[in-house]
N, CA, C and O atoms as CSV, one atom per row, in Angstrom:
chain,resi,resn,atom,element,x,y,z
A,1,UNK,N,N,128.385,90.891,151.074
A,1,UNK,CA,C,128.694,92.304,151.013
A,1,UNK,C,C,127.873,93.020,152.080
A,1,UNK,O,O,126.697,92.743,152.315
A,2,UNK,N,N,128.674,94.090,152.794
A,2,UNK,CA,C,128.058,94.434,153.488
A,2,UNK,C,C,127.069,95.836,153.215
A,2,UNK,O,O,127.329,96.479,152.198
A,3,UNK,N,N,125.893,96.340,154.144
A,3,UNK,CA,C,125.110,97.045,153.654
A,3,UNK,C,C,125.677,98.744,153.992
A,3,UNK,O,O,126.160,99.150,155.050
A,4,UNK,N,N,125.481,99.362,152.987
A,4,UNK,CA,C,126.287,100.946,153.217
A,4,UNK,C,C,125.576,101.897,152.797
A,4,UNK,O,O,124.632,101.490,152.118
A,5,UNK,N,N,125.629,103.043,152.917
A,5,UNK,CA,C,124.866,104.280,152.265
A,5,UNK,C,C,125.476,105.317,151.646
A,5,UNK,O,O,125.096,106.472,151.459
A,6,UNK,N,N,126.841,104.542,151.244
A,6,UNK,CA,C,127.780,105.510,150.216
A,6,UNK,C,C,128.510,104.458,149.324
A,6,UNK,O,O,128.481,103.266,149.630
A,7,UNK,N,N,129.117,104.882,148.295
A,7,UNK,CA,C,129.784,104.060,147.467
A,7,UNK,C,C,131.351,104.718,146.812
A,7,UNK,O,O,131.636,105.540,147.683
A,8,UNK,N,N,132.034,104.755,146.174
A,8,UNK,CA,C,133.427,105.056,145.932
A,8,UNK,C,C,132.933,105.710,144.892
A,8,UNK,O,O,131.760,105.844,145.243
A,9,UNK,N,N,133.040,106.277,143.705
A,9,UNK,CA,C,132.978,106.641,142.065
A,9,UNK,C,C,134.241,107.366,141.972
A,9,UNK,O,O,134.859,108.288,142.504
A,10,UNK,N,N,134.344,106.304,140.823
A,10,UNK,CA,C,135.926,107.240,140.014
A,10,UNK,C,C,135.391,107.585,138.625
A,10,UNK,O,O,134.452,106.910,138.205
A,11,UNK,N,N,135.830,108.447,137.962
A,11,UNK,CA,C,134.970,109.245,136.463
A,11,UNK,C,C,136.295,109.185,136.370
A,11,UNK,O,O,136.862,109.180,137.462
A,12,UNK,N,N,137.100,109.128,135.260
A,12,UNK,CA,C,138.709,108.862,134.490
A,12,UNK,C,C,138.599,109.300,133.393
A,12,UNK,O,O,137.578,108.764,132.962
A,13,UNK,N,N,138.953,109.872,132.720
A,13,UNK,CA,C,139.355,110.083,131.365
A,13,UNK,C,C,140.870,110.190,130.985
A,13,UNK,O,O,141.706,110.440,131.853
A,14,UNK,N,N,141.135,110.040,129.960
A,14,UNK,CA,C,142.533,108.803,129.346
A,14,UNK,C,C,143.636,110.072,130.109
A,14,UNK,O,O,144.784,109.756,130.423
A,15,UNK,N,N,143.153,111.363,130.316
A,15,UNK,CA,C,144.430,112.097,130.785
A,15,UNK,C,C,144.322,112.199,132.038
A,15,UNK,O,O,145.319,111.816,132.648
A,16,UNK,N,N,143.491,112.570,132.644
A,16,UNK,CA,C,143.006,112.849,134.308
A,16,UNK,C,C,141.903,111.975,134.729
A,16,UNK,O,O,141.193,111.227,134.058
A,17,UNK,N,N,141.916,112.247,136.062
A,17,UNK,CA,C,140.614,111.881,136.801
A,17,UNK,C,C,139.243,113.157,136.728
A,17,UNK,O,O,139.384,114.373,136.599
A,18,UNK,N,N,138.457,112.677,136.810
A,18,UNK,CA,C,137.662,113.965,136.484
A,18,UNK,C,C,136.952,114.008,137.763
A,18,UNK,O,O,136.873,115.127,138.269
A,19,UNK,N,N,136.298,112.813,138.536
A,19,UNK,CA,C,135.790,113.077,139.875
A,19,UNK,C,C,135.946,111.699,140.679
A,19,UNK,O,O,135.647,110.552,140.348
A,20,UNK,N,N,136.406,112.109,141.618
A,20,UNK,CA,C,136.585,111.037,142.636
A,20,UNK,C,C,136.353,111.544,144.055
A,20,UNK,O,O,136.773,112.589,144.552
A,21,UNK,N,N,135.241,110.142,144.871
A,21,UNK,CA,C,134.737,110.626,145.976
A,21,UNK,C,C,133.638,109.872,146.316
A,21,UNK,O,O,133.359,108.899,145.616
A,22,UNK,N,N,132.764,110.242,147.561
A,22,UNK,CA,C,131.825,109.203,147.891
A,22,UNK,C,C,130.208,110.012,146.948
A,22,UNK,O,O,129.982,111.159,146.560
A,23,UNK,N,N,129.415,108.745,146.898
A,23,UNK,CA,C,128.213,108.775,146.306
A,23,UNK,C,C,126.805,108.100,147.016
A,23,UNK,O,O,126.689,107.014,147.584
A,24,UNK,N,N,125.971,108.966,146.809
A,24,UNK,CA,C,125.037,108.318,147.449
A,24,UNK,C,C,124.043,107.722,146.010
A,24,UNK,O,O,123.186,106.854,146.172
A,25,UNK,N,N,124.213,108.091,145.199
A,25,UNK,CA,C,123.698,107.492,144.031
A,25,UNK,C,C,124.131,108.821,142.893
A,25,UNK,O,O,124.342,110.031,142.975
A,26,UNK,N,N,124.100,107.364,141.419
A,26,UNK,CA,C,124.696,107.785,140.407
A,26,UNK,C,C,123.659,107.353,139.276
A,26,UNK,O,O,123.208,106.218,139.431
A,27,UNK,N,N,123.161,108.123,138.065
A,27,UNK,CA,C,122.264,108.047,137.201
A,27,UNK,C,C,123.404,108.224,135.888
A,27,UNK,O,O,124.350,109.012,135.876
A,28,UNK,N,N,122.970,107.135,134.668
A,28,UNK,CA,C,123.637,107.541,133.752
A,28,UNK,C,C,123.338,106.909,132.661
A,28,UNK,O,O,122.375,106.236,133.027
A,29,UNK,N,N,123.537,106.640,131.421
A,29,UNK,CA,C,122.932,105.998,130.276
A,29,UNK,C,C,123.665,104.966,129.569
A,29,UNK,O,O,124.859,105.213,129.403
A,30,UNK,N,N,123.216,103.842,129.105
A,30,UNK,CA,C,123.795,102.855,128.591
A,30,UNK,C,C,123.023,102.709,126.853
A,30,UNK,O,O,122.005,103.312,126.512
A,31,UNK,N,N,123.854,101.730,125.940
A,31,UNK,CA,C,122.820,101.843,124.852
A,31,UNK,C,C,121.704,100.996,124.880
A,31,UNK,O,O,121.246,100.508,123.847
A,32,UNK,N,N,121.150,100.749,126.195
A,32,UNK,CA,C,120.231,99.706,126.073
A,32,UNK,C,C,118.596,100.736,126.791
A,32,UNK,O,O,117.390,100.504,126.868
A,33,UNK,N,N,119.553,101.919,127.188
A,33,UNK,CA,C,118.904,102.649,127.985
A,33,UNK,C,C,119.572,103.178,129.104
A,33,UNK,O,O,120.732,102.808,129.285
A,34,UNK,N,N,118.884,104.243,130.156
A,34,UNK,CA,C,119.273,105.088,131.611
A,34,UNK,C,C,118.870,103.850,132.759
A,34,UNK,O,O,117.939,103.047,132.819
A,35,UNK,N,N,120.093,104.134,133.651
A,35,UNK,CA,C,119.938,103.405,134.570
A,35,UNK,C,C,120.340,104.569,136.201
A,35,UNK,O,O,120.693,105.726,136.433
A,36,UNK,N,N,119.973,103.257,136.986
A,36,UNK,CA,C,120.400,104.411,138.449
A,36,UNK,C,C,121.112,103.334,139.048
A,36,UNK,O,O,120.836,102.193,138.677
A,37,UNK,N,N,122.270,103.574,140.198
A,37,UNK,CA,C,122.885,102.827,140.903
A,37,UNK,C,C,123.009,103.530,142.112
A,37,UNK,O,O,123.435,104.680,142.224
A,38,UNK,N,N,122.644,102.839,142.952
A,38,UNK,CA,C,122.633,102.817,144.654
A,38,UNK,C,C,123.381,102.256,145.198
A,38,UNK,O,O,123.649,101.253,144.537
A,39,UNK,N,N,124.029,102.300,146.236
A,39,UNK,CA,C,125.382,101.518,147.171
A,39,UNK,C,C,125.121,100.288,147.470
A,39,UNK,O,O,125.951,99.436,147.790
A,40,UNK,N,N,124.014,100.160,147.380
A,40,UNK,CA,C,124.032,98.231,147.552
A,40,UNK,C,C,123.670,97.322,146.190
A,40,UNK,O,O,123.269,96.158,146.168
A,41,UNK,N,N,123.963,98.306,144.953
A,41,UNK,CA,C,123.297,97.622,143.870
A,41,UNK,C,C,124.088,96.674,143.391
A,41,UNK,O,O,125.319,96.657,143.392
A,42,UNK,N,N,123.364,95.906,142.992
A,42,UNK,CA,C,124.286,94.389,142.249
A,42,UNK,C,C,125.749,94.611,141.426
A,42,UNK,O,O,125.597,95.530,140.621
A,43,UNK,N,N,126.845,94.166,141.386
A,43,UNK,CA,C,127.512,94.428,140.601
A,43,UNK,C,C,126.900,94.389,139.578
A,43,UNK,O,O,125.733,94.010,139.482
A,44,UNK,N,N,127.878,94.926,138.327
A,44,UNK,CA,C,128.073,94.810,136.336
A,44,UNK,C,C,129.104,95.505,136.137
A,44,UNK,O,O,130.056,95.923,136.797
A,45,UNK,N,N,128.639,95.557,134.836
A,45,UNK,CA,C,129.622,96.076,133.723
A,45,UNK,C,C,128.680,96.768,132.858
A,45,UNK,O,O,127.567,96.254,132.743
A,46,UNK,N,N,128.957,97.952,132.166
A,46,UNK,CA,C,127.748,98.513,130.839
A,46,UNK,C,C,128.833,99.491,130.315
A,46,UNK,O,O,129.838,99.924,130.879
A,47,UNK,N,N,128.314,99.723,129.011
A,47,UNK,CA,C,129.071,100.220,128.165
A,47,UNK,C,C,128.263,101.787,128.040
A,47,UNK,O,O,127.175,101.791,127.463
A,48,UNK,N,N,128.677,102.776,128.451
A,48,UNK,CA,C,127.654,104.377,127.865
A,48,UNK,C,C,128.161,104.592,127.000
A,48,UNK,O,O,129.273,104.245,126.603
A,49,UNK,N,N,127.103,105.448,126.415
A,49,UNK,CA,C,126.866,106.226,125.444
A,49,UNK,C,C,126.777,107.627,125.858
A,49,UNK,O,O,126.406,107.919,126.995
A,50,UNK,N,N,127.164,108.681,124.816
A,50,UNK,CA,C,127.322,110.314,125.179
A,50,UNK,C,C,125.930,110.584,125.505
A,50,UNK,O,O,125.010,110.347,124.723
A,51,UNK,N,N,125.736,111.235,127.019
A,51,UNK,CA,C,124.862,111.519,127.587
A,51,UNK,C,C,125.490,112.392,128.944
A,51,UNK,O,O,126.644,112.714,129.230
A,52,UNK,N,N,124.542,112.554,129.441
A,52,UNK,CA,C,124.872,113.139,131.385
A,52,UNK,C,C,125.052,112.239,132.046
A,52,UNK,O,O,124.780,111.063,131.805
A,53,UNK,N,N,125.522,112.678,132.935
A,53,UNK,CA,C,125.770,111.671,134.027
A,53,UNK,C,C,125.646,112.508,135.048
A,53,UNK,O,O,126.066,113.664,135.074
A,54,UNK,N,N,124.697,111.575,136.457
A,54,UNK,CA,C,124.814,112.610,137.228
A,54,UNK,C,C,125.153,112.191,138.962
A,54,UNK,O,O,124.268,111.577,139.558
A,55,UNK,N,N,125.999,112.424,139.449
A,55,UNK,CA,C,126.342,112.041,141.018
A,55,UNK,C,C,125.867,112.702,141.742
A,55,UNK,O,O,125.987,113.927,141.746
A,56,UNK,N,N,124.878,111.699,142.929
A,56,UNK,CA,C,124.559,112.681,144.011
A,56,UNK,C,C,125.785,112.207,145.128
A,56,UNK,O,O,126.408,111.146,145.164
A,57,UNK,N,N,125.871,113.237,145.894
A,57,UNK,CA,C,127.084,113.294,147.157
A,57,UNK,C,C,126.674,113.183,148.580
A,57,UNK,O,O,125.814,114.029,148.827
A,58,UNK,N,N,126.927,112.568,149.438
A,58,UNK,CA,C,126.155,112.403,150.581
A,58,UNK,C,C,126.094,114.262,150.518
A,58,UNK,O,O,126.780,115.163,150.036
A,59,UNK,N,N,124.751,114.124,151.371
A,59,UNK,CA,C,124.635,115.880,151.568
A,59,UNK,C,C,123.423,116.128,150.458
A,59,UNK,O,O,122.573,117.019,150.450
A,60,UNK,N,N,123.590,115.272,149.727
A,60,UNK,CA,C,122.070,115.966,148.046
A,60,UNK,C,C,123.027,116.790,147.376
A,60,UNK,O,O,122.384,117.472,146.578
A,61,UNK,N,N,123.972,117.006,147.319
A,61,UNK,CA,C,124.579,117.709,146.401
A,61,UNK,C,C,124.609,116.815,144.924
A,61,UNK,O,O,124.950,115.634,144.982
A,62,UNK,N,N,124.244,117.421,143.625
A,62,UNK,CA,C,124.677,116.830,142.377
A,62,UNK,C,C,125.537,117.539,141.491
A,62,UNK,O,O,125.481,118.729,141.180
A,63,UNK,N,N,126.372,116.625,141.109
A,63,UNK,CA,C,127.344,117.024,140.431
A,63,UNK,C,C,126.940,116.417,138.945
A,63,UNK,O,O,126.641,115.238,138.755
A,64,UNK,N,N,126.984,117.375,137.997
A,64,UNK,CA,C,126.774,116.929,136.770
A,64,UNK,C,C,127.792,117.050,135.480
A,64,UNK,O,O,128.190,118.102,134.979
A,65,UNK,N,N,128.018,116.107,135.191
A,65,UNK,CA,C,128.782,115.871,133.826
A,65,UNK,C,C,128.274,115.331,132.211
A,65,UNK,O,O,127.362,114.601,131.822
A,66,UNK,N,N,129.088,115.902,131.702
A,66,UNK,CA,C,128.634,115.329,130.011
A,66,UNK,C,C,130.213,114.518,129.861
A,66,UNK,O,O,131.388,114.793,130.102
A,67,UNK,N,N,129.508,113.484,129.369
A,67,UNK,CA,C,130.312,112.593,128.995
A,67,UNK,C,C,130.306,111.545,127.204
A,67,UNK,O,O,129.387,111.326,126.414
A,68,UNK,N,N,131.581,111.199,127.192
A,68,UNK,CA,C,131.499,110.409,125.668
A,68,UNK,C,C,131.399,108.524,126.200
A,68,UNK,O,O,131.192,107.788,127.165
A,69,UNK,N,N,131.614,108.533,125.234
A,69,UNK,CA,C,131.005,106.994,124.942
A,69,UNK,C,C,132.542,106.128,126.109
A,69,UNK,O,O,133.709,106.519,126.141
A,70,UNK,N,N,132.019,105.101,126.788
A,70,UNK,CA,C,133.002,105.389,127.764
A,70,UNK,C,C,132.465,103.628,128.405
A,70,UNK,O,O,131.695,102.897,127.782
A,71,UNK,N,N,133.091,103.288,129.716
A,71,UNK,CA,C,132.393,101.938,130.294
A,71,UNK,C,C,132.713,102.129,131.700
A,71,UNK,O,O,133.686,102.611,132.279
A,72,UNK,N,N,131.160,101.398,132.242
A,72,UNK,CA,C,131.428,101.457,133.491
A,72,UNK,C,C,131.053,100.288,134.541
A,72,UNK,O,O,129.971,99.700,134.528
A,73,UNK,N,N,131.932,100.075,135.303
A,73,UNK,CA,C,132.309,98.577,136.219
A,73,UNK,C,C,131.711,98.565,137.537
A,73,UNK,O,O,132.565,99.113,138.233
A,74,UNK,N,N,130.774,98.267,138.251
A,74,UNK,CA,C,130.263,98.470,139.598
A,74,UNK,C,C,130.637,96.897,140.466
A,74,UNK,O,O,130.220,95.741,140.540
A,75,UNK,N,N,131.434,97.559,140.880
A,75,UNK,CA,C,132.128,95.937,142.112
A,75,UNK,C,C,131.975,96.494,143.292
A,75,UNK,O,O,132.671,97.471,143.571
A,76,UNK,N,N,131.127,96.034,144.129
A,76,UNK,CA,C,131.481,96.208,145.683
A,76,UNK,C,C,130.599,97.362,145.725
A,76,UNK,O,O,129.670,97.633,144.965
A,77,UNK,N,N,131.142,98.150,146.972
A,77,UNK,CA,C,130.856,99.670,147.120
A,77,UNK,C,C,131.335,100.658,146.208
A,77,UNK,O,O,131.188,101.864,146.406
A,78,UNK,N,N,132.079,100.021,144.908
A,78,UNK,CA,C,132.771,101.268,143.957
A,78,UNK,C,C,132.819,100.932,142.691
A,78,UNK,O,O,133.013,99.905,142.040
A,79,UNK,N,N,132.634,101.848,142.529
A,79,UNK,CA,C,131.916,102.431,141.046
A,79,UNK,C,C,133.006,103.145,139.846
A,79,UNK,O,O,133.243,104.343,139.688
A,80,UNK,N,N,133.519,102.060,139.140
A,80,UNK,CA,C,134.689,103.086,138.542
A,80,UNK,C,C,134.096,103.410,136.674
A,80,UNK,O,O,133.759,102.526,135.887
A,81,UNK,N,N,134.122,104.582,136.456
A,81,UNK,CA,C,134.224,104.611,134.674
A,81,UNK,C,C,134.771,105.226,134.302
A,81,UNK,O,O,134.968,106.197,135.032
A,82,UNK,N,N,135.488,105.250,132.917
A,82,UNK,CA,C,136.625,105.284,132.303
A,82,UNK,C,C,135.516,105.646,130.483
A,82,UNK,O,O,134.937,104.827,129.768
A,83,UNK,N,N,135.632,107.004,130.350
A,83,UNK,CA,C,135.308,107.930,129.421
A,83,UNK,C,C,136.393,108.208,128.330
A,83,UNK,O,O,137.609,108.232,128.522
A,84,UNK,N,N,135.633,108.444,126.969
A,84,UNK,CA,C,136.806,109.347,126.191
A,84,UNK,C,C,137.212,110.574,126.529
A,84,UNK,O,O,138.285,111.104,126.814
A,85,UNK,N,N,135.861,110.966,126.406
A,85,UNK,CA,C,135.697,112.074,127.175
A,85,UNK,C,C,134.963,112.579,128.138
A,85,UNK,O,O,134.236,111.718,128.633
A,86,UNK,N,N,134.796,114.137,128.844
A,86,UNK,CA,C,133.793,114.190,129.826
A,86,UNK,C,C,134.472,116.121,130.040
A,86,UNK,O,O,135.488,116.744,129.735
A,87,UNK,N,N,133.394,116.348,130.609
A,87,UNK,CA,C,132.775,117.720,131.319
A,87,UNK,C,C,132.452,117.561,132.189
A,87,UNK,O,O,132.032,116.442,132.486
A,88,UNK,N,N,132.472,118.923,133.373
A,88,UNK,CA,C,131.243,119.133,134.523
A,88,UNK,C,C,130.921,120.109,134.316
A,88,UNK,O,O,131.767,120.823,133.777
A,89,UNK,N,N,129.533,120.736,134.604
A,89,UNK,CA,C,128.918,121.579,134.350
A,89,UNK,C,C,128.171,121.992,135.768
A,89,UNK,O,O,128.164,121.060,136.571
A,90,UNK,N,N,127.570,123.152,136.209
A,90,UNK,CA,C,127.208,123.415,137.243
A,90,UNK,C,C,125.876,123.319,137.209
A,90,UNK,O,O,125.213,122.927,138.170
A,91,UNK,N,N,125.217,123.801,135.688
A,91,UNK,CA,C,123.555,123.743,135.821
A,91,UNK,C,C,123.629,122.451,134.608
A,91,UNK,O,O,124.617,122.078,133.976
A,92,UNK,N,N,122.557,122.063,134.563
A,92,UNK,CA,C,122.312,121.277,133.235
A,92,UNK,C,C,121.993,122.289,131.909
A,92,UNK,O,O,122.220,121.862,130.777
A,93,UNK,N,N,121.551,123.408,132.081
A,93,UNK,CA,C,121.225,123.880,131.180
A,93,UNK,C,C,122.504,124.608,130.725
A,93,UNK,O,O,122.525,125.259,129.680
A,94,UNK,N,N,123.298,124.512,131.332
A,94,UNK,CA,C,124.861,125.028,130.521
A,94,UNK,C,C,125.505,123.929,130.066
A,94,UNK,O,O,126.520,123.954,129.369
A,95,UNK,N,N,124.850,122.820,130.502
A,95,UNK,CA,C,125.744,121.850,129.494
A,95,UNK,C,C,126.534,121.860,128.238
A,95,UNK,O,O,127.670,121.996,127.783
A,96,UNK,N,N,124.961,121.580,127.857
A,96,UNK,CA,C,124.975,121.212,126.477
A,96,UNK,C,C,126.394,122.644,125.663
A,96,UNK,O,O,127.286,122.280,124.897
A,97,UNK,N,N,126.254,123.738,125.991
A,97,UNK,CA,C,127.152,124.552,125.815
A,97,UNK,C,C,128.886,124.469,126.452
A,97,UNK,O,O,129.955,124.714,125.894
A,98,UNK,N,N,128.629,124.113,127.541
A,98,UNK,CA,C,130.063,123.352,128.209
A,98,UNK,C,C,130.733,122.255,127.315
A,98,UNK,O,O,131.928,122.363,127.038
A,99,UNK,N,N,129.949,121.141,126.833
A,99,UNK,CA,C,130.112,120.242,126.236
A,99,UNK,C,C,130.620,120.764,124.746
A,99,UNK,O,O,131.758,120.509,124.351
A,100,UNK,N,N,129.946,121.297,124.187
A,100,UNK,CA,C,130.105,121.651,122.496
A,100,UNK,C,C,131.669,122.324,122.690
A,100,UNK,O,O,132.602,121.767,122.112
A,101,UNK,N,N,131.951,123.676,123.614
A,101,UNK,CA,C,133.041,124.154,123.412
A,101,UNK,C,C,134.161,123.182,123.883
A,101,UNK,O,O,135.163,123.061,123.179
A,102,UNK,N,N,134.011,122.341,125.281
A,102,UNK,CA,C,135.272,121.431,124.948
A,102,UNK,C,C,135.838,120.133,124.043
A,102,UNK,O,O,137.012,119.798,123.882
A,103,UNK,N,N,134.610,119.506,123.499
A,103,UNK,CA,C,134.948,118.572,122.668
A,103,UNK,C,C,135.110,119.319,121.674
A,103,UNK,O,O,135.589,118.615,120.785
A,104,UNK,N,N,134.972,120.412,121.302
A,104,UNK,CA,C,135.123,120.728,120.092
A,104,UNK,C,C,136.736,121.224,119.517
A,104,UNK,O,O,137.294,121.091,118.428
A,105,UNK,N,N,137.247,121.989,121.119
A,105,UNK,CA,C,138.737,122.255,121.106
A,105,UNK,C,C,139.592,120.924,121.060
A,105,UNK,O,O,140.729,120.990,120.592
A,106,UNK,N,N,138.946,119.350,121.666
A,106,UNK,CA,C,139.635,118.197,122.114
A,106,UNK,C,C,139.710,117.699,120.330
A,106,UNK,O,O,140.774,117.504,119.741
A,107,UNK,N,N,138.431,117.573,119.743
A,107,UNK,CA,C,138.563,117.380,118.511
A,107,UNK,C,C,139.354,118.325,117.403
A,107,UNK,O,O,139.431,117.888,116.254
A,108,UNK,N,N,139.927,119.572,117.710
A,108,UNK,CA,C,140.779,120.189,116.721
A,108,UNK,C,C,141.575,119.557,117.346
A,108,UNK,O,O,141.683,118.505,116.716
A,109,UNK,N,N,142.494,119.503,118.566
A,109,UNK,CA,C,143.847,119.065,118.989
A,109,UNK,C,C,143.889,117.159,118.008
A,109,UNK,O,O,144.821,116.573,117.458
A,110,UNK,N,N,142.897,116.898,118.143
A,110,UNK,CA,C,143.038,115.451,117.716
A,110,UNK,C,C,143.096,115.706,115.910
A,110,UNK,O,O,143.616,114.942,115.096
A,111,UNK,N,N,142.494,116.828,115.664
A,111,UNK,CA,C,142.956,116.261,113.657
A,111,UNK,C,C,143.910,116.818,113.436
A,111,UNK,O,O,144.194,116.684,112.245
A,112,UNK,N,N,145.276,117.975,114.471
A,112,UNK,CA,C,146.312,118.144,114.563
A,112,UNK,C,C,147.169,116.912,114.212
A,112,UNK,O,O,147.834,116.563,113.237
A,113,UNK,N,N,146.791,116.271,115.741
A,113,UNK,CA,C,147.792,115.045,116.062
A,113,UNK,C,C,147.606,114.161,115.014
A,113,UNK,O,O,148.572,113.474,114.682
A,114,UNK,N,N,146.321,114.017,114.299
A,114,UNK,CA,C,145.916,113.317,113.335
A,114,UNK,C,C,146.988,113.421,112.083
A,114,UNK,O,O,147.876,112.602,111.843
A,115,UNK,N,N,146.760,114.350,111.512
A,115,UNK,CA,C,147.692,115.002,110.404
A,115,UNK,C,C,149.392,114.494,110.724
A,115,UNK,O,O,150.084,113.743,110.037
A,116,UNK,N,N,149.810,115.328,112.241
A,116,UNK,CA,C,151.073,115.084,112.068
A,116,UNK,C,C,151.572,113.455,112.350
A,116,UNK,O,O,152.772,113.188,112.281
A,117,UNK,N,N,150.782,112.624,112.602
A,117,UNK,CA,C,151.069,111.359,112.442
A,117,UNK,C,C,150.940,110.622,111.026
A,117,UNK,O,O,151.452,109.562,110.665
A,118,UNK,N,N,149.972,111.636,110.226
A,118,UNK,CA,C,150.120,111.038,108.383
A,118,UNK,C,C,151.266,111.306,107.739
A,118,UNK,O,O,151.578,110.544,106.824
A,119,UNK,N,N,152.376,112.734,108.153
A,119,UNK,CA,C,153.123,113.269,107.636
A,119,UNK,C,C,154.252,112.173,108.204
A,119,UNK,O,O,155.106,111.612,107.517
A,120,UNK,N,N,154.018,112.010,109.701
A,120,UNK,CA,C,155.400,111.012,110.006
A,120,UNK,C,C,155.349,109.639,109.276
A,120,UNK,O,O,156.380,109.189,108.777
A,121,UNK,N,N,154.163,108.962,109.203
A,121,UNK,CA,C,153.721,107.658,108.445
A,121,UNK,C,C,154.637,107.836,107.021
A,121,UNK,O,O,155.683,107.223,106.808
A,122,UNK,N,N,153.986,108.850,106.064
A,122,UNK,CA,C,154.369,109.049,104.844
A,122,UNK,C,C,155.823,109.086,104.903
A,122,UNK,O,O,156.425,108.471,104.023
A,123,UNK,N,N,156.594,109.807,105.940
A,123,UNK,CA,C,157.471,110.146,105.669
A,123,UNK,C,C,158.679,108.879,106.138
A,123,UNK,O,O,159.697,108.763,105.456
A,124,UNK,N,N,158.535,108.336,106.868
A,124,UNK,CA,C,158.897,106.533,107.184
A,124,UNK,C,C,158.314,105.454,105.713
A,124,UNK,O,O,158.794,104.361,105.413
A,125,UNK,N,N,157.325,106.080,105.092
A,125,UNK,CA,C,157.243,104.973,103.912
A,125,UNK,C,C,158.119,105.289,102.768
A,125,UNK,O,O,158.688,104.466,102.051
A,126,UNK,N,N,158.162,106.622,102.674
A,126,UNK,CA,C,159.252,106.981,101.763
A,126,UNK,C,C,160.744,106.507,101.775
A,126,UNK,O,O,161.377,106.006,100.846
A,127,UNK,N,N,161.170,106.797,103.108
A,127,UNK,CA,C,162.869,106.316,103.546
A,127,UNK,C,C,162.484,104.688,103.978
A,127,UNK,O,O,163.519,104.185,104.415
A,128,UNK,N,N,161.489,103.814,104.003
A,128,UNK,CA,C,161.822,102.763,103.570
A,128,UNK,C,C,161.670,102.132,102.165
A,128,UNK,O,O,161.843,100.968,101.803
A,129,UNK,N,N,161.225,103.443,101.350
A,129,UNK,CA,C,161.111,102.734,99.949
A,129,UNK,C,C,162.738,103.303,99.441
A,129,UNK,O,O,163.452,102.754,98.602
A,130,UNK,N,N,162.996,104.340,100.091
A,130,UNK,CA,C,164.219,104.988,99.349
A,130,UNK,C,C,165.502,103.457,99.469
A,130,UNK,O,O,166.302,103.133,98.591
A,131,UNK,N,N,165.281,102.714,100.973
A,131,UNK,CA,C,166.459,101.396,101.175
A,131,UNK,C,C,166.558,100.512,100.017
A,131,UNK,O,O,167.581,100.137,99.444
A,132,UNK,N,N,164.765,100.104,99.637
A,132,UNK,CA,C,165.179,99.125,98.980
A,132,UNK,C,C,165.826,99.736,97.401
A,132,UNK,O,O,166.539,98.938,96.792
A,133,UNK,N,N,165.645,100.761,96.924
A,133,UNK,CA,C,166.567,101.569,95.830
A,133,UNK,C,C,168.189,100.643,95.845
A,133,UNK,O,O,169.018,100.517,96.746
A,134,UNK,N,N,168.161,100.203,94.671
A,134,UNK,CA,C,169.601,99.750,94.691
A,134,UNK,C,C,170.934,101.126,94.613
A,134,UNK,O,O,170.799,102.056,93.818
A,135,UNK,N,N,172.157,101.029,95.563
A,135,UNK,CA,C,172.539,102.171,95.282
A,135,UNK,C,C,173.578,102.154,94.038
A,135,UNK,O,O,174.012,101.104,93.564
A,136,UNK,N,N,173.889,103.318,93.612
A,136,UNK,CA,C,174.986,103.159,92.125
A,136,UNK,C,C,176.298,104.073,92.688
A,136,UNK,O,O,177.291,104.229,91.978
């Protein structure tokens, strides 16, 4: 592999991409603990846990996100992870507030969808109990 001073990162979540672009290093947390990755770092694989995550951009720019429990793959020069969920936030100290209001709207939409998939369930167990009914 050859030696570089940028790397690829893709941040994904199950509907969109959330950031894609070059990196000069990426900090983020696993359950074993926080780690850092640099453009020439060894491949893996690690599984995160809800924490920050944070990308620097060639330039020193950091971009910061809150993210859910999620995994992430380092092959080569690129860096891909794939989140339940995730945020960006501009300061860290608005996070934690960024974070609460959107998982919190993602989690009402989900005990929506939740519900109306018990009502369709129930309602498929019924009209297959109604078949086996002998008819008169």
């Amino acid at each position: 592999m050859s030696m570089t001073s940028e790397m690829q990162v893709v941040l994904r979540l199950p509907s969109r991409v959330l950031f894609e672009g070059a990196a000069t290093a990426l900090q983020g947390e696993a359950a074993n603990g926080g780690f850092g990755i640099l453009p020439n770092h060894v491949d893996f694989v690690t599984a995160l846990v809800p924490s920050v995550l944070l990308i620097t951009q060639p330039g020193g720019q950091e971009r910061i996100f809150g993210i859910d429990e999620g995994l992430l793959v380092k092959k080569g020069h690129k860096v891909e992870l794939a989140v339940r969920r995730g945020v960006e936030s501009r300061e860290l100290d608005a996070l934690r507030d960024t974070v609460s209001e959107s998982f919190q709207g993602l989690e009402e939409e989900e005990k929506v969808a939740r519900a109306a998939l018990s009502r369709l369930e129930a309602d498929m167990v019924r009209r297959f109990a109604s078949l086996r009914k002998p008819h008169q």
